[in-house]
N, C-alpha and C positions, 0 to 999 in steps of 0.2 A: 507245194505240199505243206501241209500243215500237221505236224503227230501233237500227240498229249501233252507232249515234254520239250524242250530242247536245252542241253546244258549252258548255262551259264559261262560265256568264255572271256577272262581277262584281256586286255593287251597283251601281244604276247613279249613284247619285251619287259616288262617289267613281271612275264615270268619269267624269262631266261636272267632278269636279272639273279634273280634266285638260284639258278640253274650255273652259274659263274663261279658262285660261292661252294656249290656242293662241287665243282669241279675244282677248286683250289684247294678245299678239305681232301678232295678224295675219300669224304665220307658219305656212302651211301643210304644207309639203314644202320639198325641196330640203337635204335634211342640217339639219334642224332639231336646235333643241337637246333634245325628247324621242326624236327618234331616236339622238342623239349618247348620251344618258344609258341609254337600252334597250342600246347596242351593248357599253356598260360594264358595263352591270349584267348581261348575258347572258356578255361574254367572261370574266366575275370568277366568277360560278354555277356556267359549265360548264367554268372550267378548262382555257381556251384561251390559244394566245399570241395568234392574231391573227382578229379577226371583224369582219366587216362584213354589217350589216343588208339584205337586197333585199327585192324586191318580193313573188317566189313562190321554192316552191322549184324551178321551172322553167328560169327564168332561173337560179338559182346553178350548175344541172349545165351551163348555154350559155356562162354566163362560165370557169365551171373549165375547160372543156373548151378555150376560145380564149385563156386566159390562159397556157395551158399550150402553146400552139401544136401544138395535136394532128391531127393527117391522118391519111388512109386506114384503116386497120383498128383497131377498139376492141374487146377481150373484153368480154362482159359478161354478163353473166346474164339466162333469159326467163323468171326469176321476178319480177316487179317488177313498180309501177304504170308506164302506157303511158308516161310521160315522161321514164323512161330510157331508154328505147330511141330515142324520137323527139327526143330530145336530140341524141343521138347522129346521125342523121341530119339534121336542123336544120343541124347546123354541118358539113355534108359530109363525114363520116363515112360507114363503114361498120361497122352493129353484125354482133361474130361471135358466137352465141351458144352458151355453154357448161354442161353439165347441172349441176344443185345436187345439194345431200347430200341424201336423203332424209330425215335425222334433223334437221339445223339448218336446213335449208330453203334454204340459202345459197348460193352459188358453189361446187360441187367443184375446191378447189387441184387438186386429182390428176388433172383433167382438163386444166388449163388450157395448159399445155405441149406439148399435141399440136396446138394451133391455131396456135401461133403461127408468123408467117410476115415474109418483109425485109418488108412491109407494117404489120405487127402495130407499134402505138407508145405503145397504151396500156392499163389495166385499168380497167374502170367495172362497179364492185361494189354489191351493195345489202346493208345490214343488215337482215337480213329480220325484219318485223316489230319491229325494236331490239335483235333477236338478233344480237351482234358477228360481221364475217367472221373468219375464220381468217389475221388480220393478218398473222402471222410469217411463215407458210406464202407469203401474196401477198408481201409486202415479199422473200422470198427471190428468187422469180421474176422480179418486178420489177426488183432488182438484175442480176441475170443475163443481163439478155435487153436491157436500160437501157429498161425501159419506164416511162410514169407512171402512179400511180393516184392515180384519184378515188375517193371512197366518198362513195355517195348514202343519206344517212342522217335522210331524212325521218321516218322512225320511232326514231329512238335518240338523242332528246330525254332529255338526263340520265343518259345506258347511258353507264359505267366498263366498263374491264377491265384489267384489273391493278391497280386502282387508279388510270388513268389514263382521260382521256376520252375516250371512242371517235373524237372527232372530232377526238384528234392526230393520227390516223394516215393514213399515206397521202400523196401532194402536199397534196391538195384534198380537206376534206370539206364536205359540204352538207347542211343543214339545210331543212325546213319547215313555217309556222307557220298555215299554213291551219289553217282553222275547225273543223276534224274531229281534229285533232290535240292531244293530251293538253295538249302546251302552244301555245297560237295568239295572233294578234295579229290575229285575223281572216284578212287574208291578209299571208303573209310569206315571209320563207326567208334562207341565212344560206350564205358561202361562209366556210372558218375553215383556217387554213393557219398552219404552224409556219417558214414562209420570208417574212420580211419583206419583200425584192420582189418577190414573188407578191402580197402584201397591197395593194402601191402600184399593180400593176398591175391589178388586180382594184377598186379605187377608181376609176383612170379609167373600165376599162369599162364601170361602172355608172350610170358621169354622162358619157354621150356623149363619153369620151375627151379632156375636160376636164383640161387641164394648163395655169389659170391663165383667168383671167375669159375671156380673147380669144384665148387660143392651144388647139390640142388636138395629142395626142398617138397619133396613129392611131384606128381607126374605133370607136368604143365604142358603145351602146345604154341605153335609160332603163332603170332597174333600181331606181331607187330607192325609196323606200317614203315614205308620208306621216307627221305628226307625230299625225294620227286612230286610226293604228294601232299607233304606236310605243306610244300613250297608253294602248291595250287591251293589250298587252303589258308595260307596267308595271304595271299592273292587278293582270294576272293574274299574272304574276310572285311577286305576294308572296302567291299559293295557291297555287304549284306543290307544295311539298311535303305538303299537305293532298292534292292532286288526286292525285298518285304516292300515298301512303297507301291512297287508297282503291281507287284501280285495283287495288293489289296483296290488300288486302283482298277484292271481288269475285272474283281470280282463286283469292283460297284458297276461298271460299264455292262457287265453280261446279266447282273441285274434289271437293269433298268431294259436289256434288248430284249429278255427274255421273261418282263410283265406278263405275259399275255399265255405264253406257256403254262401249259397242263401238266406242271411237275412240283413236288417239291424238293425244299430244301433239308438239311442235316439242321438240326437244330444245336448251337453251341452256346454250352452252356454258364448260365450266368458266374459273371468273375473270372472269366478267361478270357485273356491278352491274346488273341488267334492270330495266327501266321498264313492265310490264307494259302495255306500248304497247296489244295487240291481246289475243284469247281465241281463239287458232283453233285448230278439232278436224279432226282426222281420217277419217273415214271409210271404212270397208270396203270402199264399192261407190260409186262416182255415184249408185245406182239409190237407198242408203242417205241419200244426201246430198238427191237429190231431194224424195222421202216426208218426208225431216225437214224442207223450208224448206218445201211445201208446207201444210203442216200449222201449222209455224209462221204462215206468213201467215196463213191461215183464221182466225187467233186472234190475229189485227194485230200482229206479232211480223214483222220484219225483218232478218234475217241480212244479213249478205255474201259471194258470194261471191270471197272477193280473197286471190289473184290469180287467174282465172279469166275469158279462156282464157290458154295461155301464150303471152306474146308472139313465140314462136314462128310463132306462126300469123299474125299480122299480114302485110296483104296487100303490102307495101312494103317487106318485107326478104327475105332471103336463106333458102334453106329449110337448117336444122341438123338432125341425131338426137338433141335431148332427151328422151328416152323417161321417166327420173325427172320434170320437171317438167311434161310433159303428162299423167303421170301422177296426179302430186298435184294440179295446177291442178283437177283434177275433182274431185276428194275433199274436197278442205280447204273449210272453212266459217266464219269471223269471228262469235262469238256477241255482241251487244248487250251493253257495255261503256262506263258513262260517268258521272263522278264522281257524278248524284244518285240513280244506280238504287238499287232497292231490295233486300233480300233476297230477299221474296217472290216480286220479278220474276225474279231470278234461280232459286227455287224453281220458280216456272212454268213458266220455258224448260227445265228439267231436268226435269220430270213430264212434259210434251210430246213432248220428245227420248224418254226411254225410254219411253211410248206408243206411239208408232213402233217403236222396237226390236221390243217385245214380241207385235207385233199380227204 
């Protein structure tokens, strides 16, 4: 069987060596000292000024969102997995959803300006697939209009551009380290901000609003992570650069099997360092995309389709015209990508895929 994903698994003694120490401490959770050294050794890696470790990347888009003191209207994108959007409503919000570029797959800046409204207060972007937003473009608007952005950048683990790491940019960005994800701590996720007290505010919110053993500081929420997975995250940590290696390896190998295929690509865009997070194709037809996972499965071979539907459709929001990414949401396809697959396997899924083409 072959799925989309498969975690990343260390030795495992050299996690339990990890697991030795939390058992001499007898400290579990609560800001331990392997979370405290993950939060160092992630802020130093990825070229932040300020990062703080949670739970999922669920909660980092609910604390960005209420550290920021955000109400009533949020742009945002209905290409994305469901947790932005329901983020965004969680914290009583209302998501307004804006169509993506058909090439980057991303937020259309070029759209985003005809929405906004005295209600509109912030932007909630996704790097789609690790593919950078069109920063400059948002940060202009934003200035303009005095809105905030967040960037939800559950996929752009390690993705520069300019030189710089994607997760300067913006108020608020967020990270996460779930188990499907190129780099994981199991579960995790990560809110990273270039504004100091953003930083301090976003520490109480994630320990119950905790300003001092006995006192608190308005209403916070558990967010915090344990020292079990801090410990899987130091792990793996020190293969991340093996594990990006070979993802991006894989993506030249399905390249070259899948010449000949009637799809395209995402187009990423110039001055960004990609993490070859995901492998998604394009397709001509749904009818195309259909025939190909069907045939896939028959031969225990597991795509994705993600994002797919667009959250557009979601029964709990407001109905928008994204015509672009109801469009692709049906097309696009996530091919099986994960650091021990093999060539052959990838050789498979490309004799497979144009099987289908050809019949």
């Amino acid at each position: 069987m072959i799925n989309v994903t498969k975690p990343f698994l260390p030795k495992l003694e050299e996690y339990v060596n990890y697991l030795e120490g939390v058992w001499d401490r007898n400290w579990l959770t609560n800001n331990g000292p392997l979370v405290n050294d993950l939060e160092l050794k992630l802020k130093e890696y990825l070229g932040v000024k300020h990062f703080l470790y949670l739970s999922n990347g669920t909660i980092a888009l609910q604390i960005a969102i209420k550290a920021l003191g955000i109400k009533g209207e949020v742009i945002t994108t209905p290409f994305s997995f469901v947790a932005t959007t329901s983020s965004i409503v969680w914290e009583g919000c209302r998501p307004v959803f804006v169509d993506i570029d058909p090439k980057t797959l991303n937020i259309d800046p070029a759209k985003i300006e005809e929405t906004i409204t005295p209600q509109t207060t912030a932007i909630l972007a996704t790097h789609v697939y690790g593919n950078p937003c069109d920063v400059e473009a948002i940060e202009i608007i934003a200035k303009k209009h005095n809105l905030k952005v967040i960037y939800d950048g559950a996929h752009a683990f390690g993705v520069k551009y300019k030189g710089r790491s994607v997760y300067e940019y913006g108020d608020i960005a967020t990270a996460s380290f779930h188990a499907t994800k190129l780099y994981h701590t199991i579960e995790g996720g990560a809110v990273m901000t270039t504004q100091p007290e953003l930083v301090k505010q976003m520490a109480m919110l994630r320990n119950f609003g905790h300003h001092g053993p006995e006192t608190f500081d308005g209403v916070g929420i558990n967010g915090k992570n344990s020292e079990f997975h801090a410990a899987m995250g130091l792990v793996n940590l020190k293969y991340i650069e093996d594990i990006m290696l070979s993802r991006k390896t894989q993506a030249g190998q399905y390249d070259i099997a899948l010449a000949n295929l009637k799809v395209t690509r995402q187009y990423i865009i110039k001055g960004a360092d990609w993490n070859y997070s995901y492998y998604p194709v394009i397709f001509e037809t749904e009818e195309q995309l259909l025939k190909s996972v069907e045939e896939l499965n028959a031969n225990w071979i597991y795509p994705r389709r993600y994002f797919y539907p667009s959250l557009s459709k979601l029964d709990y929001v407001d109905k928008y015209e994204v015509p672009v990414c109801e469009d692709i949401a049906k097309r696009v396809l996530c091919l099986p990508m994960y650091h021990s697959m093999k060539k052959e396997d990838i050789d498979f899924i490309a004799r497979l895929l144009l099987r289908v083409q050809n019949n």
